[in-house]
N, C-alpha and C positions, 0 to 999 in steps of 0.2 A: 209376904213380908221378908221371908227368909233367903228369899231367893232374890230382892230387889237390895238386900244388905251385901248378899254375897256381888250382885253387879257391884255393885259403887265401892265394896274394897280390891275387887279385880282392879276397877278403872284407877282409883288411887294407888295402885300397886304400879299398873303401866305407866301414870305419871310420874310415880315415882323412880321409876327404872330410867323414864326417860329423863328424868330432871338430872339422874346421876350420870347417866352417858353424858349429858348436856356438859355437865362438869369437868367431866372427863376429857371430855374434847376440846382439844386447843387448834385456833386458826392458827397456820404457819402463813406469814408473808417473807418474800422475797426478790430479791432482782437479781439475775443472772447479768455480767457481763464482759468481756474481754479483758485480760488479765493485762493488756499490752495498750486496747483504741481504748479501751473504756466504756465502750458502742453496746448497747445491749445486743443480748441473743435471743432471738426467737428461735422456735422451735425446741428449744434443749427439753431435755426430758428430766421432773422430778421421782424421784421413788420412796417413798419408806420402808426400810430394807426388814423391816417385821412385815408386810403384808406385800410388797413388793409392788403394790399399788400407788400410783400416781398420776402427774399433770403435766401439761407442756407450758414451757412460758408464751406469753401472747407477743405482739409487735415490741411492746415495751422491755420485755426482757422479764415483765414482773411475774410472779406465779398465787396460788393462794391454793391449801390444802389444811384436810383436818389431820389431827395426831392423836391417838384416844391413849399412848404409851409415853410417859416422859422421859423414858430412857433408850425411846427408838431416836434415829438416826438417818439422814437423809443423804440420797447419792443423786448426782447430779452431772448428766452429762451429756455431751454431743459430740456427733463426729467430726473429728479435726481438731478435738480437745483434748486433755487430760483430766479425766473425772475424779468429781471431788467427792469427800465423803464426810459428813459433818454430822458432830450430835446435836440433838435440837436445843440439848443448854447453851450451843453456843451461837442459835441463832435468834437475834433480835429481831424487834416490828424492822420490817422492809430492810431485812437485811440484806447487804452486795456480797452477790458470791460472786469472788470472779474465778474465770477458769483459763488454765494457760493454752495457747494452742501448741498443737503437736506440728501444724500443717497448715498450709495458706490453702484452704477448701474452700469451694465455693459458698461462701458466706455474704457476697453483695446482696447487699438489701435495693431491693428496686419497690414502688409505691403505684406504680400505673394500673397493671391488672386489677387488683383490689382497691383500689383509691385509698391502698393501704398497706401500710409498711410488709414485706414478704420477700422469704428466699427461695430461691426459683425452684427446690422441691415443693412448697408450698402455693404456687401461682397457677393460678387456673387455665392459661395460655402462655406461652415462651415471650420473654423481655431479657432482650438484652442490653446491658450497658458499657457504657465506655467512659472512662474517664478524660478529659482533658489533658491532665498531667503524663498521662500514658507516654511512654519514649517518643514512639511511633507517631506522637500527634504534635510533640512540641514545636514543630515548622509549619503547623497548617494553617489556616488563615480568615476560615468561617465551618459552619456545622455542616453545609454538606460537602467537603471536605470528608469532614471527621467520620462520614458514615457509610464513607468509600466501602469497607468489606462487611456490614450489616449482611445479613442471611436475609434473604429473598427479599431486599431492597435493591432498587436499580436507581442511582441517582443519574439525574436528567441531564447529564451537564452540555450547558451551549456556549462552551469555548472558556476554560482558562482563567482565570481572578476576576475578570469582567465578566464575563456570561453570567446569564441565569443558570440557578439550580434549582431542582426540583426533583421529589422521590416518587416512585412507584414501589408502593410494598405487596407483598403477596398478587401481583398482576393489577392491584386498585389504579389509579390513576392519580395524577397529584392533586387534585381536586375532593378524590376521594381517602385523603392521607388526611388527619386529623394533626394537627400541628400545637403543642401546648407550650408556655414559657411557665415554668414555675404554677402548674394548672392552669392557668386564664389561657385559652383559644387564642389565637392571632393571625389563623388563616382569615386573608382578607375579602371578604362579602363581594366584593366586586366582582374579582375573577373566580375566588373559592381555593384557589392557593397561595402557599410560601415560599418565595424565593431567597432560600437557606443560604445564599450571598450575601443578602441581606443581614444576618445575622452571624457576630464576630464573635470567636473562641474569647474574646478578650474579658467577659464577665460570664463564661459556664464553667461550671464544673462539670458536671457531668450530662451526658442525652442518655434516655433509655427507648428504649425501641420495642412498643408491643406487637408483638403480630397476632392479630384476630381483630376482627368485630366486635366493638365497642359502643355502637349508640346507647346502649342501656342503661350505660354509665354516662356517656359524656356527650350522646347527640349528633349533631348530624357531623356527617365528613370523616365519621371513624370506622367505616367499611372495609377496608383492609386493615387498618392499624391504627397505632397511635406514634409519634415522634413528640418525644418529652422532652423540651430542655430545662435543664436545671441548671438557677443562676447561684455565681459565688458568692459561698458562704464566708463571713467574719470570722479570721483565725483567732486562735485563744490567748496570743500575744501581738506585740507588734512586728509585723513582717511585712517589710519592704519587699520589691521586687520590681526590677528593667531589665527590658532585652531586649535585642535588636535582631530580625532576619533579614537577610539579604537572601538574593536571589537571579536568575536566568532572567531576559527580557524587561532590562530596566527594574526589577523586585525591589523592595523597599521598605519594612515596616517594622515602629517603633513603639515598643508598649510600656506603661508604668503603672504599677498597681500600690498600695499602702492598704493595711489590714491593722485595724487597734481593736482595742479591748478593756473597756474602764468599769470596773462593777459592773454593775448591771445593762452597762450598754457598750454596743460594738458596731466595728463598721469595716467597710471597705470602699475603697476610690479605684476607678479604674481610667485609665484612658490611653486609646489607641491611633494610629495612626499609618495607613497602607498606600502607595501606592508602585504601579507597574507602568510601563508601557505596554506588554503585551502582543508587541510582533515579532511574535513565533512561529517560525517553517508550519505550510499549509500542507506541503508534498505536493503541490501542484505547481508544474511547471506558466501554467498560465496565472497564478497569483503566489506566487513564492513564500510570499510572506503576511500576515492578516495585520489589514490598514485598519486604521481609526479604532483602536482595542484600548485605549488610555483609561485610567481607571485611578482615581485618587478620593479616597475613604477615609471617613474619621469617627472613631466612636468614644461613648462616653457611656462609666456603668457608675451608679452610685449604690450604697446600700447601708439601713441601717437596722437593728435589730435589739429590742429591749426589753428585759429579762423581769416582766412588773411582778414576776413570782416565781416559786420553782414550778409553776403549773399553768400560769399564766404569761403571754407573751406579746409581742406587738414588732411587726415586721414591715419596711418599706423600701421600695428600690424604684431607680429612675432610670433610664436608657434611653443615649440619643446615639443615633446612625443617621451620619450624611457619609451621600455619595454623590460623588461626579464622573459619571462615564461616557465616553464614547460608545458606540453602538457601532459593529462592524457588518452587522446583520448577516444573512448566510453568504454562503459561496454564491448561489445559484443567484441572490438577488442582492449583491455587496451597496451596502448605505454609507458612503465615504465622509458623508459631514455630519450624520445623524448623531443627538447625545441625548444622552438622559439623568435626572438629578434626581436624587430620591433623600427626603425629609423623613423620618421615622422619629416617633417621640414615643416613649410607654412607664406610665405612673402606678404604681399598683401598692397595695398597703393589705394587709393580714390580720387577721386577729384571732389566737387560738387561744381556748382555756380549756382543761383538763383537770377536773372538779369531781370525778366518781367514776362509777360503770356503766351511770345511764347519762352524764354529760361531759362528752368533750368534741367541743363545737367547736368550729369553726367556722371564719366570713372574711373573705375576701373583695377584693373591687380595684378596677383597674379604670384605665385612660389611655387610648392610645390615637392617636394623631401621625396619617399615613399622608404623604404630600410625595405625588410624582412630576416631572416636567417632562417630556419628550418632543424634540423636535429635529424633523428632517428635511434643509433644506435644499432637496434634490429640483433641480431645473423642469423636470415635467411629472414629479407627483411628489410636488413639496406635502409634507403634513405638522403639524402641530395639536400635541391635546396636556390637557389638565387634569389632574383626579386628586380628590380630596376626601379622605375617608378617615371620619370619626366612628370611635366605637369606644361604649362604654357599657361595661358588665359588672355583675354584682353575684356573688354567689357565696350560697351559707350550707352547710352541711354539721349534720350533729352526728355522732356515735354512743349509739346506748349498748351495754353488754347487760342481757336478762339469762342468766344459768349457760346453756348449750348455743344461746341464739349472738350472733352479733349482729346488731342492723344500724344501717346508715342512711339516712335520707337527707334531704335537704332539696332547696330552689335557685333557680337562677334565673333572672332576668336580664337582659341587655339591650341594646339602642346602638340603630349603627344610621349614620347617615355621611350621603356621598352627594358630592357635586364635582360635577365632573362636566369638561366641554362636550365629551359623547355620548352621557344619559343623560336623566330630565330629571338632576335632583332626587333618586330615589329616596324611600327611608324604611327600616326595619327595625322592627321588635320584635324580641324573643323573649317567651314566658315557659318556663320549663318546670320539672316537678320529679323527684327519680327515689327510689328506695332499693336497696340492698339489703336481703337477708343471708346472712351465714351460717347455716347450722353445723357444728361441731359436735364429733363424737372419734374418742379414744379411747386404746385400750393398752394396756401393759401384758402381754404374754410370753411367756419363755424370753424375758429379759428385750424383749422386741417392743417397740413402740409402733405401735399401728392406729391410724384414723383416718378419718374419712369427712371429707367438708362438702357439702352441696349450697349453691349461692345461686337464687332465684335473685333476677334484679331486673327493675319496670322502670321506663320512663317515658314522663308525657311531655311533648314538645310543642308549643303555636308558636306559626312565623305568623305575623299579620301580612307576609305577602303570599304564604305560598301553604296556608291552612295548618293541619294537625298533624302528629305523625306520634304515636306510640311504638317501641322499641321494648322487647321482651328477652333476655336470656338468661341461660340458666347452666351451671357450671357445677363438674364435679374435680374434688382430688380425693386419690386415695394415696396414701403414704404406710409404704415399712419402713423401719430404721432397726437398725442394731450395731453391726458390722458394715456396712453401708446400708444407702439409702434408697429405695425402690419406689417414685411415684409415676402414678397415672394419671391423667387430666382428660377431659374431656367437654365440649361444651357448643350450645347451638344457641342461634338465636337471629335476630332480625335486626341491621343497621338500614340506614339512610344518609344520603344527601341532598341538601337543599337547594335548589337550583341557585345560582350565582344571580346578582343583581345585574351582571350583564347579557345575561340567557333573557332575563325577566324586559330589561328595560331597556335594551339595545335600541337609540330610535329608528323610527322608520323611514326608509330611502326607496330609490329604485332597487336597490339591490339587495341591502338586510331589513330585518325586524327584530323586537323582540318578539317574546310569546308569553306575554302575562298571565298564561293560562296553563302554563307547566307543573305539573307534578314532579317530588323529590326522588328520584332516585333510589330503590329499592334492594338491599341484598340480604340475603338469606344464608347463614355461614351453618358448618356443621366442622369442627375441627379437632384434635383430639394428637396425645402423644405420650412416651413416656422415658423418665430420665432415670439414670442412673448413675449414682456419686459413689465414688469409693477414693478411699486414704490407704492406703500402705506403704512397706521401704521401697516401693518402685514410684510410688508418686502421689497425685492426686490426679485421678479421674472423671469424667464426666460425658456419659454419651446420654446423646438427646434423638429421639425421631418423634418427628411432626409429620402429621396429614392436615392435610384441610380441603374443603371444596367449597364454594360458594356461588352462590346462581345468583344473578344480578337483572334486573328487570326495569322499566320506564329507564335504561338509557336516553342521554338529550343529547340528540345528534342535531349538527344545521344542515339543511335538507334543502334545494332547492324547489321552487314552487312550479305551476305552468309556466309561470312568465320569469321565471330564474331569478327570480329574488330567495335569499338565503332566509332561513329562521328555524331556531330550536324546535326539536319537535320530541315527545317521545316515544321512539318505534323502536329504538335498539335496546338487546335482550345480550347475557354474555353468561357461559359457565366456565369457569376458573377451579381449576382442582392442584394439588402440586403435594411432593414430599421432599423434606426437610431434613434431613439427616445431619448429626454434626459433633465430633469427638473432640475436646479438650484436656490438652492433659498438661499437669505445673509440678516441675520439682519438687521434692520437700521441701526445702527452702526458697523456693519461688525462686531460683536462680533462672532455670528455663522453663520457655512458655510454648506450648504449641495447639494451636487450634487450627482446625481442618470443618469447612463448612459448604454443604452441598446442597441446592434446591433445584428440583425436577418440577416443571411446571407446564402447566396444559392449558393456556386461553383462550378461548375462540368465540365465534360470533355466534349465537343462537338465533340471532333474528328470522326473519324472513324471508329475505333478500336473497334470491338463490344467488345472487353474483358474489354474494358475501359469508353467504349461511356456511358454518363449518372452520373457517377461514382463521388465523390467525391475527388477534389483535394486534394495534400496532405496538410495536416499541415495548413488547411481553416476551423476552428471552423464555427459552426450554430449558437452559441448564444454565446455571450458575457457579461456580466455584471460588470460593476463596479461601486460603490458607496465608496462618501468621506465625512466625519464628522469632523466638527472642533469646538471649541469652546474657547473662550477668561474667563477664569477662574480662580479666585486667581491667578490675572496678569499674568498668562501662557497661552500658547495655548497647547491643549490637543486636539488628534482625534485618527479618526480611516479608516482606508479604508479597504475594501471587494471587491475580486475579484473571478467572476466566469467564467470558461470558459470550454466549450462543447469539447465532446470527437474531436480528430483530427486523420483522415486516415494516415496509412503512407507505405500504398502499394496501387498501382495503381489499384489496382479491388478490393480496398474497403476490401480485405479478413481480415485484420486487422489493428488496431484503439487505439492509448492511451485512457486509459479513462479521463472524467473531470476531473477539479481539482477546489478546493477551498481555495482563501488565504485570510486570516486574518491580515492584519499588524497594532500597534497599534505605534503610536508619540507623543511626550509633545517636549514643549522647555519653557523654562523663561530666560527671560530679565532681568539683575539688572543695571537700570541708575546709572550714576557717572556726577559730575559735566564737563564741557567742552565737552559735548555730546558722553561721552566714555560711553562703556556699555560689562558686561563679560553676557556672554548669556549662559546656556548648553539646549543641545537636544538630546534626544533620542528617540529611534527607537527598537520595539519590533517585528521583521519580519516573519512573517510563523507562528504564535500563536500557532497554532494547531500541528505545529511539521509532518504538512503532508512531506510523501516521494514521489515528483514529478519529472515527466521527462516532462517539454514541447516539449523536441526533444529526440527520441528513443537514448535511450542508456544514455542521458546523463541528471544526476540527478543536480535538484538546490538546495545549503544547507536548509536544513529543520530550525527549531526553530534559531533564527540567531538574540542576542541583539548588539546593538551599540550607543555610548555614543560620542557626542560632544561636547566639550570644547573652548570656543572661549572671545576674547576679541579686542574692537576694537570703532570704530568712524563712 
């Protein structure tokens, strides 16, 4: 009896103890964020300076910690700040700490890696971004342009404002490039890729650019990478904005944008307007100059965005792109009358709520409506075709935070259907299913902020033409901080591509077929690298090295048969290995900028095929280099970027190779303020300095020496 009195005043004693700690202990909330954007801060480090324990903020900038002292005191900081030191009386529920920066450090927040907001010590593969507004970019004209010095991106270009463009990133192919607008997919089913021409700087803000293997996130096509565009966001007032570039070879193009802001709701209008003629020097004395390049483009962006709470929100945007071009087709086979029309329409609408730890959902859904014309009416192989491609997608993803775990899941389904004069009508559905977990774990030691994140994430994919495909990877970072910043990353896992509706449904002649019997595309990545950030009076630093390898398998090559009919087949096999090395360094004041970016890469053919086995892919450089110089100078900015890139095979047994090539482009712009925060800006752009005559792709040359002048005024 005595002994079961003695338990139950023990137990009442522990409740009791604990009831009094309970008491004792106050939640601290708060948001961390820029003394200057306003923009929260991830990553910053909390501490309470009596136990010197503490927390990092999440994407949102927000923190949450307990205080068992009312007269402790919290410090709060990051690097490239000024840290703050606050008593807890003086901080309120979801109080804003802001903190001043010391230093423009590398603080861009990019969202593709994680499908969620992170700064590139935090990202479990290298993304990088560019902004639009950038000096450097204010003359350019569409997004692959813009991603001319991307690190071990090769854009595809076939000739000049007209031509197609297309990327290869990490040796992937453009087919195997994942192409996103604001998340929704847009690489089109037909072929499997984007021609980045197609889409005008005139409604982005910004692209980011992941390198690695993504199916397990985002599905097929993201084997090498992912290329994100991000469209313009509604500024916080009303801001105007026209400007006019001129240019070499007929150039021509006039853009107007308006940005409001009323309560709760905001908007932006865009609309552009390009054209060139485009006969620019070949270097060939037997065609001097490249016929039938004409090219006249017109876009239109809308966007609207509505604030139904500080938590709640509701987004829509519309973009049309017509074009009308001429086709001059290659050197070796010139198409003097051939044109082509292309109709792009894309509808898409958002809805995000952010309601606790375990709900902030979102759902998204688009429309897009792809329409081509092409016609060549040559004397003895005239041609003509059609293509008509709808696609309609739908995707919801929630975010729950349970203690140490972040996970993200969500579905997506879509519908795409083609008519076309040279398939038979195809049609596809996509039902898809993905989760993400993140586990987190920190520590505070000798004033160092150390963690460690590992992010297992699964996805299941049906095409109803081309079966199942599951997608597994799994990612670590490990992060110091104190004095600078020390992460590691590291991560493997398995992508896919889904065969193109044209592999599949090619019809059948004497000569091609399809192969409805295709399997997607399989690659196996292992990649891994680590950076390091530092602030001082000499500047702001940033060195990154990347590895990666990747082994690629059911390649779909078209193969001829005994009786020489062509049809996809899958026999080709490919391993891909490469390093990434790359030093950025930015004044204290962001006056000057310099980045320096170098990619060593190794692709070759694994197959079978001794004619082939060993061999270098095609149009897969070895060395890559690009470097960018800027500087803030009798209030302009003035630079320069240099680009070099190693010879490319463009026959299968290696027997012949374009040689390197080297480019020079040199940019300025100035600013002149006016009262009520108007400002007429001009920039120009001196391209190809050196007047080299290049072919990145056989047969088709890009204009040599090429100036461009921008004229703008605005708010």
């Amino acid at each position: 009896m005595f002994k079961r009195a003695g338990s139950c005043a023990t137990f009442a004693v522990f409740l009791w103890a604990s009831f009094v700690r309970g008491q004792q202990s106050e939640a601290i909330r708060g948001n961390v964020v820029d003394a200057v954007t306003k923009q929260p801060i991830a990553g910053a480090t909390v501490l309470l300076m009596s136990s010197r324990q503490g927390v990092v903020t999440n994407e949102a900038g927000k923190f949450k910690l307990s205080a068992t002292q009312p007269n402790d005191s919290l410090l709060i900081r990051f690097i490239g700040y000024r840290s703050e030191r606050l008593a807890l009386a003086e901080i309120n529920r979801n109080h804003r700490i802001q903190l001043t920066p010391t230093s423009l450090l590398f603080h861009e927040v990019t969202v593709t890696a994680k499908r969620n907001a992170a700064v590139a010590a935090d990202s479990p593969a290298p993304v990088e971004l560019v902004t639009t507004d950038t000096p450097r970019l204010l003359t350019t004209h569409n997004v692959g342009e813009t991603l001319t010095h991307m690190q071990s991106l090769l854009v595809k270009d076939y000739g000049g404002l007209s031509g197609i463009k297309t990327v290869s990133l990490r040796g992937a192919s453009e087919g195997q490039v994942l192409v996103l607008q604001d998340g929704f997919r847009i690489n089109n089913p037909q072929g499997g890729w984007v021609d980045l021409n197609l889409l005008p700087t005139l409604g982005v803000e910004s692209v980011e650019v992941l390198r690695s293997g993504a199916s397990a996130q985002y599905g097929s096509e993201a084997v090498g990478g992912i290329v994100h565009v991000r469209t313009l966001s509604p500024a916080a007032h009303f801001s105007p904005q026209a400007e006019y570039t001129v240019g070499n070879y007929g150039t021509g193009a006039a853009r107007i944008k308006l940005s409001q802001r009323v309560g709760k709701i905001s908007g932006v209008l865009a609309y552009g307007r390009l054209r060139t003629e485009g006969d620019y020097p070949t270097g060939l004395a037997a065609q001097p100059r490249l016929q039938n390049n004409h090219l006249n483009k017109q876009d239109f962006y809308a966007r609207g965005d509505f604030a139904i709470s500080e938590r709640i929100g509701l987004s829509a945007f519309h973009q049309i792109v017509d074009s009308d071009r001429e086709v001059a087709g290659s050197l070796s086979f010139p198409t003097s009358a051939a044109e082509q029309q292309d109709n792009n329409r894309m509808s898409a609408v958002r809805f995000t709520a952010q309601t606790g730890e375990l709900f902030n959902f979102n759902v998204q859904g688009s429309l897009q409506h792809l329409e081509q014309d092409y016609t060549n009416p040559d004397p003895f192989f005239p041609s003509a075709s059609r293509h008509t491609v709808d696609a309609r997608e739908l995707l919801l993803h929630n975010r729950s935070r349970l203690g140490v775990w972040d996970f993200l899941y969500g579905a997506e389904i879509a519908h795409f259907e083609i008519k076309s004069t040279d398939l038979e009508n195809p049609q596809r559905d996509q039902r898809s299913a993905f989760v993400q977990a993140e586990w987190r774990w920190h520590r505070v030691r000798n004033n160092a902020l150390i963690s460690l994140a590992i992010t297992p994430a699964l996805r299941y994919d049906h095409f109803s033409d081309s079966g199942n495909r599951t997608s597994p990877k799994i990612s670590l970072v490990w992060k110091w901080e104190k004095d600078f910043t020390l992460s590691w990353h590291a991560s493997a896992g398995k992508s896919f591509r889904v065969p193109s509706m044209n592999d599949l449904f090619w019809p059948s002649s004497p000569y091609t077929a399809g192969n409805p019997n295709l399997r997607p595309e399989v690659g196996t990545q292992f990649d891994g690298g680590v950076l390091v950030q530092s602030a001082n009076r000499a500047g702001n630093w940033q060195l990154a090295l990347d590895v990666f390898h990747t082994q690629l398998e059911n390649l779909i090559s078209w193969i001829p048969d005994e009786n020489f009919r062509f049809s996809p087949q899958n026999i080709a096999r490919a391993k891909i290995a490469g390093l990434e090395p790359a030093l950025t360094w930015r004044s204290l004041r962001d006056r000057v900028n310099v980045r320096l970016a170098y990619t060593k890469m190794r692709a070759i053919d694994d197959g079978d095929d001794a004619a082939t086995q060993g061999k270098r892919l095609l149009y897969r450089p070895d060395h890559k280099f690009d470097a960018t110089f800027s500087a803030q100078i009798f209030g302009g900015t003035w630079g320069a970027t240099y680009q070099l890139v190693s010879r490319r095979f463009v026959r299968q047994d290696n027997s012949f190779s374009l040689p390197g090539y080297r480019l020079l482009d040199l940019f300025g712009s100035y600013r002149f303020d006016f009262t009520g925060g108007y400002q007429i800006y001009l920039a120009g752009a001196i391209r190809n300095l050196a007047d080299e005559h290049i072919q990145v792709i056989e047969g088709y040359p890009i204009p040599g020496r090429e100036f461009r002048m921008t004229l703008g005024v605005g708010r």
